[in-house]
C-alpha positions in Angstrom: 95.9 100.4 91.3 96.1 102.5 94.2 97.8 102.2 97.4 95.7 103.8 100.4 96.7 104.0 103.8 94.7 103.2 107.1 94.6 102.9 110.9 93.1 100.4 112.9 90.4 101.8 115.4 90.8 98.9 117.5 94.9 98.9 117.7 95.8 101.8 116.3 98.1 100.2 113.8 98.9 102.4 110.5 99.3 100.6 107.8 99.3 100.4 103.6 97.0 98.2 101.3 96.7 97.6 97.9 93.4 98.1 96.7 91.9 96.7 93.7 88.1 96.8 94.6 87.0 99.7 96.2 84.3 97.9 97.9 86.8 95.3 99.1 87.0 94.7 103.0 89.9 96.1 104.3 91.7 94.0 107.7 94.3 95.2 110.2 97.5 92.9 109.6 98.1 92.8 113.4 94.9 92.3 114.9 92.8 91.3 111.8 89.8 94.0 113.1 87.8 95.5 110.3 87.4 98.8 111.8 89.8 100.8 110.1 89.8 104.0 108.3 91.4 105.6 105.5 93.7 108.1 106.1 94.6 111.4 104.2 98.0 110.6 102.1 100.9 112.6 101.7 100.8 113.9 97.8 104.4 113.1 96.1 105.8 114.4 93.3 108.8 113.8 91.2 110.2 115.5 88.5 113.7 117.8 87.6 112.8 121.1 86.8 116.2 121.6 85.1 116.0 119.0 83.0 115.7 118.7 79.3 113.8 116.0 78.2 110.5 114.9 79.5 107.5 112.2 78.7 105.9 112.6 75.5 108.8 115.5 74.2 109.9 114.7 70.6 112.8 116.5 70.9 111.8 118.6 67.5 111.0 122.2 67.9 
């Protein structure tokens, strides 16, 4: 389920909201408007470049 962010037109409040319907309306926690928009996120990535193991590795050759 994934996590979008958004601003409030009305107050300019950023905030974060678990989505589970896309079509589901989305509400300012500060000023409950309904004119928000979803912002562009940040892509994250995690991983060790070094490291030896890694999901789905047996560990045969």
């Amino acid at each position: 389920m994934p996590i979008y962010e958004y601003e409030c037109k009305d107050c300019k409040n950023i905030f974060s909201k678990l989505v589970i319907k896309q079509d589901a309306k989305v509400e300012c926690p500060s000023c409950k408007s309904q004119n928000v928009e979803k912002k562009m996120s940040k892509v994250s990535s995690v991983g060790n470049a070094g490291s030896t193991s890694s999901c789905g590795h047996s560990g045969f050759s």
